[in-house]
C-alpha positions in Angstrom: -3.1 28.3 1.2 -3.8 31.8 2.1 -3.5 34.5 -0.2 -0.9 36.2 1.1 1.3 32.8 1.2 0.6 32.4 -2.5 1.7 35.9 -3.6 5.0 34.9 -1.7 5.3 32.1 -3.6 4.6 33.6 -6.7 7.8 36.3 -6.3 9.7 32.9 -5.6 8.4 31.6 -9.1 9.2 34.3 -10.7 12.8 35.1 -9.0 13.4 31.2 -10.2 12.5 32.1 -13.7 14.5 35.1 -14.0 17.9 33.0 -13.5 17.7 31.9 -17.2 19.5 35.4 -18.7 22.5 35.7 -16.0 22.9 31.5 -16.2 22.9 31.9 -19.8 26.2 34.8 -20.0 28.0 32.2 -18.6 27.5 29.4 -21.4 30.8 28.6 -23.3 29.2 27.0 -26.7 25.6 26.1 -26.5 23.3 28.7 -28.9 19.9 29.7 -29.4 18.0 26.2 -29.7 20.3 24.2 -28.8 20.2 26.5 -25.0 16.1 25.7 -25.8 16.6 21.7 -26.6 18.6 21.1 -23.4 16.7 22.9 -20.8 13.3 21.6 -22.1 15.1 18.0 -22.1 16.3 18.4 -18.4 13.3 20.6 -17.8 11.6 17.2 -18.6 13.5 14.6 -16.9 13.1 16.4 -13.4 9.3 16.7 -14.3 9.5 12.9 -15.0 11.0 12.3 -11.8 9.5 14.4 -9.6 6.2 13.6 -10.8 6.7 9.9 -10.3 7.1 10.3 -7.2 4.2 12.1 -6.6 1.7 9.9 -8.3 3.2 6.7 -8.9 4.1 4.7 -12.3 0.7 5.0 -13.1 1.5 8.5 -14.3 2.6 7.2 -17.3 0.0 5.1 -18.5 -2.5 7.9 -17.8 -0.4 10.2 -20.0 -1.8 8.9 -23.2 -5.6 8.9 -21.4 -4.9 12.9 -20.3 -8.0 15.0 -20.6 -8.1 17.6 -23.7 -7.5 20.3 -21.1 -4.5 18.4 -20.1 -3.2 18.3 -23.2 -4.3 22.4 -24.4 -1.9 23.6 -21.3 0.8 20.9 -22.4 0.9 23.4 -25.9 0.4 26.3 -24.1 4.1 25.2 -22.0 5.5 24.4 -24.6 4.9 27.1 -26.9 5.9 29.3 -23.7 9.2 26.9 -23.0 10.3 27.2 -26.7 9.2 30.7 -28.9 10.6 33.1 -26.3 14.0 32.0 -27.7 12.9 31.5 -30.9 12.1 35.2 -30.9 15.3 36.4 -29.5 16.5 34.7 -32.7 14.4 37.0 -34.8 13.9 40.3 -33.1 15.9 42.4 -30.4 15.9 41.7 -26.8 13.6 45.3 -26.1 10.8 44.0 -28.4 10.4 40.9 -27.1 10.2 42.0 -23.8 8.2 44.8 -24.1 5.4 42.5 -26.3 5.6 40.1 -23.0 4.2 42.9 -20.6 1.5 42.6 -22.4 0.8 39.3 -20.9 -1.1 40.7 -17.6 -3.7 42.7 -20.5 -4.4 39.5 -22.2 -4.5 37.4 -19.6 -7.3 39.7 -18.1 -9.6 39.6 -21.2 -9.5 36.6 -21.5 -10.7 35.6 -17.9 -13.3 38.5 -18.4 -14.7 36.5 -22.0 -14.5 33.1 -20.9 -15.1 32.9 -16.9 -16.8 36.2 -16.5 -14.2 37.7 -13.5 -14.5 40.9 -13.3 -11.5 42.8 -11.9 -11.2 45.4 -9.7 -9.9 49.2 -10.7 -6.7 49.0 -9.0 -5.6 45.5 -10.8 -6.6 47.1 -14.2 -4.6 50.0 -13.1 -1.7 47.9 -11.6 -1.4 46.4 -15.1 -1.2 49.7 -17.5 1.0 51.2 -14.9 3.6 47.7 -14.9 3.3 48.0 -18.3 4.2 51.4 -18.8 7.2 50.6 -16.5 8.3 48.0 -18.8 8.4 49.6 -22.2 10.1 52.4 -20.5 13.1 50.1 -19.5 13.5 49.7 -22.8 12.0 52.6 -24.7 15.2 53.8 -26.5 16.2 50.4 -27.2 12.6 49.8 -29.5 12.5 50.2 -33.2 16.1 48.8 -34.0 15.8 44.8 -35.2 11.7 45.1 -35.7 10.4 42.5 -38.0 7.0 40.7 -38.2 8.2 37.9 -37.6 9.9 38.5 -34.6 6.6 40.4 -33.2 4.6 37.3 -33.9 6.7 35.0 -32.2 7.6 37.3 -28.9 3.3 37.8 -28.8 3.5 33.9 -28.8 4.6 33.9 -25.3 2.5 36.0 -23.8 -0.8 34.6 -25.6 -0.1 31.1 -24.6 0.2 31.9 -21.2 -2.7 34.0 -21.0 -4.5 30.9 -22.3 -2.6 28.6 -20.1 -3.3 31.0 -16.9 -7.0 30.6 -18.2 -7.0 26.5 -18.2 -5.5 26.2 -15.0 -7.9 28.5 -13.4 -10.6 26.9 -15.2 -9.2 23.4 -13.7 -9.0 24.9 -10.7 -12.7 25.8 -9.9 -13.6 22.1 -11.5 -11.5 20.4 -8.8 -13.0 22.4 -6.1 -16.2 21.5 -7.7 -15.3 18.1 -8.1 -14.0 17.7 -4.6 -17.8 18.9 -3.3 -19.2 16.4 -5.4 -17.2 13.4 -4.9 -16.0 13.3 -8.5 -12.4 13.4 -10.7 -11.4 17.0 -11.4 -8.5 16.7 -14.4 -4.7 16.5 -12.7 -2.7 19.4 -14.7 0.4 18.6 -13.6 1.4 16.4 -16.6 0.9 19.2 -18.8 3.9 20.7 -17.6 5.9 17.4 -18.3 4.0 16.7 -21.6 4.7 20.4 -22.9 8.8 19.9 -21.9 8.4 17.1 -23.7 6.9 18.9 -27.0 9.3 21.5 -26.7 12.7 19.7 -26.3 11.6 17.5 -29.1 10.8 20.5 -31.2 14.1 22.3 -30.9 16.0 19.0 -31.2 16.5 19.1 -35.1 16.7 23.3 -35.1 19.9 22.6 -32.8 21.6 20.0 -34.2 24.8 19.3 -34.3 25.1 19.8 -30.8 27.7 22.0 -29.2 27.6 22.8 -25.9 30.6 21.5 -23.7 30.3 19.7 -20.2 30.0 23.2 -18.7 27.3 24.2 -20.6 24.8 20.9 -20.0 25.6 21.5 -16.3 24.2 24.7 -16.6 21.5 24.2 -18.5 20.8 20.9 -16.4 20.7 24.0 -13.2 18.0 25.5 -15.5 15.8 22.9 -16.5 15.4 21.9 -12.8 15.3 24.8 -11.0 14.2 27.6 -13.6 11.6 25.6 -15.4 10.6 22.4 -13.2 10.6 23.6 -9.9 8.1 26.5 -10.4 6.4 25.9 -12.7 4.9 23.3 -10.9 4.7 25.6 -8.2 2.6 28.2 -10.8 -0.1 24.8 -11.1 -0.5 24.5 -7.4 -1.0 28.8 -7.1 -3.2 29.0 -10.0 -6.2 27.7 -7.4 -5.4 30.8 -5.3 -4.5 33.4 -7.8 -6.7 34.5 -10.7 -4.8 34.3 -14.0 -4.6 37.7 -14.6 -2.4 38.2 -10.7 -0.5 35.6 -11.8 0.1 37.0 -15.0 1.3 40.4 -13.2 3.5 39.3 -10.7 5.1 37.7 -13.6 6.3 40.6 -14.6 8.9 40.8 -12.0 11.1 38.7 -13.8 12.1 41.0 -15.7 13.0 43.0 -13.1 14.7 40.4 -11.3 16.9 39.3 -14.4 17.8 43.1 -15.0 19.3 42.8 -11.4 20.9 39.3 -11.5 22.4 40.4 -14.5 23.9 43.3 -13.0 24.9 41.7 -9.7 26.3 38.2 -11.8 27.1 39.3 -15.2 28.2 43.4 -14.3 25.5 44.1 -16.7 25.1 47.8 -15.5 21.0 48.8 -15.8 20.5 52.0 -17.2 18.6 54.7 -15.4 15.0 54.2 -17.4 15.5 50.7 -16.7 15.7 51.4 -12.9 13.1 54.0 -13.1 10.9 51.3 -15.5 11.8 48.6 -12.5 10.8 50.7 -9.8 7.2 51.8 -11.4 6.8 47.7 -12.2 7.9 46.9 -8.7 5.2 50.1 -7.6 2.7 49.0 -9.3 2.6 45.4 -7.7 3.3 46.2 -4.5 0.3 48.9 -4.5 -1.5 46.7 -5.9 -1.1 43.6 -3.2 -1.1 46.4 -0.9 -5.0 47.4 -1.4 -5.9 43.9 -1.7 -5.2 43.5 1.7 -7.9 43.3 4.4 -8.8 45.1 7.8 -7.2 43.7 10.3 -10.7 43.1 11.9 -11.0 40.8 8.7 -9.5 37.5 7.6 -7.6 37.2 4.8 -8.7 36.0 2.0 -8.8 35.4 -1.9 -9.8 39.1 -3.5 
């Protein structure tokens, strides 16, 4: 896959994941875990299926035999899957979201401790600039609902997917590796199953009773397939063109995505620092992509 293909694919991802907040107005009784429980659970069961095609019934019985590393990005999705939500129970909307831009910043460092990948200038600039963009979409909504709590569960999110970004690109280099010398590089596609797994039954008792109507599991059913499953797996199969901390990035154009499904499905009406925040995320990416690009007299390539 070319690089260019894979930052396509990676706006797709995260278009898919920014369904969640305008699916989620539309809910008639289903709340805070209990929204958490039932898109992990159907998050899961289209994992379980999909992957069963794809590798057989064997899956299964390998599940149990899965690799540490398999298992360490199995937390890492399900800490991601399930404390964004346990956050917005704690904290305001603005805080969390502005704590998750700084996923792109950790994701960064951590590459640069633990596989030595240096980036260039304009990524480390790309990521202060996206990041000023997002706490200026929310800048006069900071401060009100701030507890510790709430901090430490919105910097959850963006810490185990930093770590997580880190695995997969650290699994990623083994397989090529593995595939030059005729041995078994670890399959991290289970993790996504095993953490929807984890998280659905870690929200379980925290939403029970359950409440949400026919509508509701229909809707949430919608989510777990296609806002979770779908690219998530997809986010696997990129990792081995990406670097974690690209990946990371473009991620932060869900929330400028779910600022304008909201508006378009919900007639959630952005304010203007949110559009000016949007357009210096959306600026910041597409400069960045932009200089990665080669001379024409020069394939493209992985930067």
């Amino acid at each position: 896959m070319s690089h260019r293909r894979a930052v396509i694919l990676m706006v797709v991802v995260t278009l898919l994941w920014s369904m969640a907040g305008v699916v989620s107005r539309h809910l008639e009784g289903a709340r805070s875990f209990e929204v958490t429980f039932w898109r992990s659970a159907f998050n899961a069961l289209a994992l379980a299926i999909a992957l069963t095609a794809l590798r057989g019934p064997h899956l299964w019985s390998g599940l149990a035999r899965a690799p540490r590393v398999v298992w360490a990005s199995a937390l890492c999705w399900a800490v991601m899957y399930t404390a964004f939500m346990v956050a917005l129970t704690l904290t305001t909307v603005a805080n969390v979201l502005v704590i998750m831009a700084l996923g792109p910043l950790m994701t960064a460092l951590l590459a640069r401790l633990f596989l030595a990948q240096r980036l260039p200038p304009r990524t480390w600039a790309a990521i202060l600039l996206a990041g000023g963009g997002v706490v200026w979409m929310f800048a006069r909504q900071l401060g009100a609902g701030v507890s510790p709590a709430g901090s430490a569960a919105a910097l959850a999110v963006p810490l185990a997917a930093a770590i997580n970004w880190t695995l997969l690109q650290t699994a990623g280099q083994r397989d090529m590796a593995s595939t030059a010398e005729g041995t078994v590089a670890p399959d991290m596609l289970p993790a996504v199953l095993l953490g929807a797994m984890i998280s659905a039954a870690t929200a379980l008792p925290l939403a029970w009773p359950l409440q949400a109507t026919a509508h509701d599991i229909g809707l949430l059913g919608f989510l777990g397939a296609f806002q979770l499953a779908l690219p998530c797996l997809l986010v696997v199969r990129l990792s081995r063109v990406l670097s974690g901390a690209e990946i990371s990035l473009l991620g932060l154009l869900e929330l400028v995505f779910g600022v304008a499904l909201a508006w378009l499905g919900a007639g959630e009406v952005p304010t203007g620092e949110t559009l000016v925040g949007g357009a210096l995320v959306v600026g910041a990416l597409v400069l960045n992509e932009w200089l990665a690009l080669p001379p024409r007299h020069q394939p493209a390539g992985r930067p």
